[in-house]
C-alpha positions, 0 to 999 in steps of 0.5 A: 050692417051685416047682410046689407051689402050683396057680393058673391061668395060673400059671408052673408051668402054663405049663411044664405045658403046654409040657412036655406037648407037648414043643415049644418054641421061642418068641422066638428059639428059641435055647438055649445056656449059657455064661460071660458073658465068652464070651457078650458080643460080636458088636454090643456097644455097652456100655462101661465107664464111671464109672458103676459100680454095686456093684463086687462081683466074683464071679458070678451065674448069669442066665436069660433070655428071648430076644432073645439079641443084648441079653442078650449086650450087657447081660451085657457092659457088666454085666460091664465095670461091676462085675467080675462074671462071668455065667453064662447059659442063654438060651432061651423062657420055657417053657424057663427055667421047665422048667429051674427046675422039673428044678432045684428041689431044687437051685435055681440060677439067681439072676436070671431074664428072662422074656418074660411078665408073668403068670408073674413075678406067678405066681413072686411069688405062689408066694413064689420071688422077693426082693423088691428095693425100693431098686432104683436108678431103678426108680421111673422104670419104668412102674408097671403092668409091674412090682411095687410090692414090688419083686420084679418089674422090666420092664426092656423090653416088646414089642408085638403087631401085624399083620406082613406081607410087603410085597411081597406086602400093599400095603394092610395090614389095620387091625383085627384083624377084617379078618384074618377076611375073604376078602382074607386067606384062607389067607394068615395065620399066629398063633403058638401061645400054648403056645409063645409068651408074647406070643401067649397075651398077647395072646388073653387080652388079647383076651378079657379086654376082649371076653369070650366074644365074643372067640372070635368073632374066634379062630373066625373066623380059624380058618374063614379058614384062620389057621394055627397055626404054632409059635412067633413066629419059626417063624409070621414065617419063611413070612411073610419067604420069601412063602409067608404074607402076615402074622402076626397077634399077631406080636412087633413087635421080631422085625419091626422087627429083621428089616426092618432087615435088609432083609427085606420086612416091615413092622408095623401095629398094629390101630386098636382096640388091642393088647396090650403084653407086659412082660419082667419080671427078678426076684431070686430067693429061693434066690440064692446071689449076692444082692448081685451079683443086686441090682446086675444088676437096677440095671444092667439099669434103668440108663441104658446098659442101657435104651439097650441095650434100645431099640437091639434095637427093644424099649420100654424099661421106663422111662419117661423113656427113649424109642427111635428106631427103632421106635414108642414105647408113647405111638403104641401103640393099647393095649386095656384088658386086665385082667393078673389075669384073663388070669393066672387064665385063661391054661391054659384059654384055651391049651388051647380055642385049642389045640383049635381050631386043630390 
């Protein structure tokens, strides 16, 4: 059951930590429930075409980590394909793992999208996912997002990166240790890895390749004035008014979308490497529509969907297929992380930073 088995950095520690602190809001901060039919609108590209997958009918319930806008196109064209009506609550995956917990004796979620790697790997090692072997094209996915059995598929990705205000930066740093020097005093935000999956990924990822020293650079930052300031969206808005220059571990799609908006952004991603954060989908095992969950995960893996996914400026999970309107994972200078002791290491990590930083 979920929640009974302890592990750290696990999902239920995750949940643990935001529930604790009564705070959310990671990604998009939205949170709405609703019918798919109903959800699927505003800038939907999908459409119907022969290429159905499983003509199943009925419903499937669908939790999912922001962003909303390509949840809703995905639900659509999902929709369009197979008959199959959605049911969906979108929110933070701090949220959706709440959600399951409250729901636990009860399950009801049969799919769920989370915006962190190490709690899908948390969910499967707790026994709560069905694996999905056959899934159609899931062997063009990257293979170190996503599980060999089958009960985890990165649909998508984002990067972590220096975003900053352009009117305000005309030389942008290049490393991240450049943030902790005197050009950029009190002119940074980080989010906080509480609230945010991506932020916790990359400072365990950090310190999964630089060990203890790692914390050199955290408390460097801490001595430069880096704020600590909640979720992704709520460290990026101070950034987009000018009242912060640059957000550092900031989630490149939120940039690049905000930037096709016109507003003053822009991203660098440090020459020494940064973190790549999977979003990982998985069945899971208490579905009551496995069939319609099996052909959401081969939609989401599809051609149509995985053009979805690279419209709203996110790495799509296949290999094979690539985007043109943000950097690709070949132009990504990665750091060398190591998932199982960022997975072990996550709480710990959370709470030292937590505490210095408040």
């Amino acid at each position: 059951m979920l929640g009974m088995k302890t592990r750290k950095r696990s999902a239920m520690l995750l949940l643990s930590a935001v529930m604790s602190i009564s705070l959310f809001g990671c990604s998009t901060g939205n949170s709405t429930t609703g019918n798919a039919g109903q959800a699927a609108g505003e800038g939907s590209t999908a459409t119907a075409s022969a290429e159905t997958t499983k003509p199943a009918g009925g419903k499937l319930v669908l939790y999912s980590a922001g962003p909303q806008k390509l949840a809703d196109n995905i639900i659509g064209g999902f929709t369009a394909k197979t008959g199959i009506e959605v049911e969906m609550f979108q929110g933070t995956t701090g949220k959706i793992l709440a959600r399951m917990e409250a729901e636990k004796s009860n399950p009801v979620a049969d799919v769920v999208i989370l915006a962190s790697l190490p709690s899908a790997q948390a969910l499967k090692a707790d026994g709560l996912t069905l694996p999905y072997p056959d899934a159609e094209n899931a062997d063009k996915l990257n293979k170190d997002w996503s599980d060999a059995e089958g009960n985890y598929f990165s649909s998508s990705a984002s990067a972590l990166g220096i975003v900053y205000n352009t009117k305000l930066v005309s030389t942008p740093p290049t490393s991240w240790a450049e943030l902790a020097t005197p050009a950029w005093k009190d002119a940074v935000n980080i989010p906080d890895p509480t609230l945010s999956g991506s932020a916790l990924d990359f400072i365990t990822g950090y310190l999964s390749v630089n060990g203890d020293k790692g914390w050199e650079l955290l408390d460097s930052y801490k001595a430069n004035g880096v704020a600590m300031a909640g979720a992704n969206q709520e460290a990026l808005d101070p950034v987009i008014t000018g009242a912060k220059s640059i957000v550092a571990a900031g989630v490149d799609y939120m940039a690049y979308s905000s930037k096709a908006k016109g507003e003053p952004l822009d991203i660098v991603y440090p020459e020494e490497g940064t973190v790549i954060s999977p979003r990982p989908a998985a069945i899971l095992k208490s579905s009551q529509n496995v069939e319609n969950a099996k052909a959401f995960i081969d939609y989401l893996l599809s051609d149509e969907a995985q053009k979805l996914v690279a419209d709203a400026y996110l790495i799509p999970g296949r290999e094979d297929i690539e985007a043109t309107n943000r950097a690709n994972l070949k132009d990504i200078p990665q750091l060398k992380v190591d998932w199982n002791w960022m997975s072990e290491h996550g709480d710990e990590t959370a709470a030292r930073f937590s505490e210095t930083f408040k």
